[in-house]
C-alpha positions in Angstrom: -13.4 -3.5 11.3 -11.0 -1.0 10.7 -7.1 -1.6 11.1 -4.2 0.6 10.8 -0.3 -0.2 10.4 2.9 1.6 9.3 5.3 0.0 6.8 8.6 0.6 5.2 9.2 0.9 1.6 12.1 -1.2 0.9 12.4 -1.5 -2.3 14.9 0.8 -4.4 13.4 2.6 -6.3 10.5 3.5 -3.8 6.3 3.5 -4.6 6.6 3.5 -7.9 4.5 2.4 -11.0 5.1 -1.6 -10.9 4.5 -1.4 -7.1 1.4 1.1 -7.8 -0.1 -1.4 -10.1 0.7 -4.4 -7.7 -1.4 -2.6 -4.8 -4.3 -1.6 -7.1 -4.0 -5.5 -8.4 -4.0 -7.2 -4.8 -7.3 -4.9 -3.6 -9.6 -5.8 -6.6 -10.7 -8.6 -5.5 -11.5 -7.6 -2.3 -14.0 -5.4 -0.5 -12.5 -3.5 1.9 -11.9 1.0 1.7 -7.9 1.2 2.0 -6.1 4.2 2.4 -2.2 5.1 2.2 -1.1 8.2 4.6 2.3 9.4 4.1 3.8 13.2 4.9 0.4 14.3 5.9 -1.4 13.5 2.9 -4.2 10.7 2.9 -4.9 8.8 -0.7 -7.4 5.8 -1.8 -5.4 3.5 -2.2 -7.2 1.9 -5.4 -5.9 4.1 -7.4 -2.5 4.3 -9.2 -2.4 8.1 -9.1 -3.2 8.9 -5.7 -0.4 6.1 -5.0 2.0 7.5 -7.1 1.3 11.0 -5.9 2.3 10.3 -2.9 6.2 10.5 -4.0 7.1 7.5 -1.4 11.3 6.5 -1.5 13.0 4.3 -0.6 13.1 3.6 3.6 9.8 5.8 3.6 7.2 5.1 5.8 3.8 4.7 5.3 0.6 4.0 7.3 -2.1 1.9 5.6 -6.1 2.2 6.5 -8.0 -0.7 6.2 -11.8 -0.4 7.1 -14.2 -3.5 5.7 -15.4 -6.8 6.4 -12.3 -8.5 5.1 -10.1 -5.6 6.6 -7.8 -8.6 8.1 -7.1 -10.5 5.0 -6.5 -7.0 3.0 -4.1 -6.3 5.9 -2.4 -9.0 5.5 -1.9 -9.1 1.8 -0.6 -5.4 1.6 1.7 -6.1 4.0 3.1 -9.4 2.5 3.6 -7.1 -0.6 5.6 -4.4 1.3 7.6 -7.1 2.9 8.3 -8.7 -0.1 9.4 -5.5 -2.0 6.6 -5.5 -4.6 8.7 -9.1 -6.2 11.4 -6.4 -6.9 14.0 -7.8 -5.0 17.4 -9.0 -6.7 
């Protein structure tokens, strides 16, 4: 199954190293290839560099690539994450 969705960075300080780190934590337990998109440039999203090479601010959006047999509840979680601002929120 592969799923797509765009989200919006809320959090202040944007896709940084906390919420790099957070992302990389959520997908290792699960199976699923996940990709972040943003300004034209596609990066695996297991991996803290390629996230934070993607220079993401604040109100930034991003479209996430989920392709696996657990694609769903990797969608899910990821967005959960984005919605909740990484647990950044004051």
């Amino acid at each position: 199954m592969k799923l797509t969705r765009k989200v919006k960075i809320k959090n202040s300080l944007g896709l940084h190293t906390r919420p790099a780190a957070t992302i990389v934590k959520i997908l290792q337990p699960l199976k699923s290839s996940v990709f972040f998109t943003h300004k034209q440039e596609t990066v695996n999203a297991r991996s803290i560099m390629s996230l934070l090479m993607l220079a993401a601010s604040r109100n930034t959006q991003i479209e996430i690539i989920v392709e696996g047999e657990d694609a769903e509840i990797t969608m899910n979680q990821l967005v959960i994450a984005f919605e909740q601002e990484f647990g950044e929120k004051a």
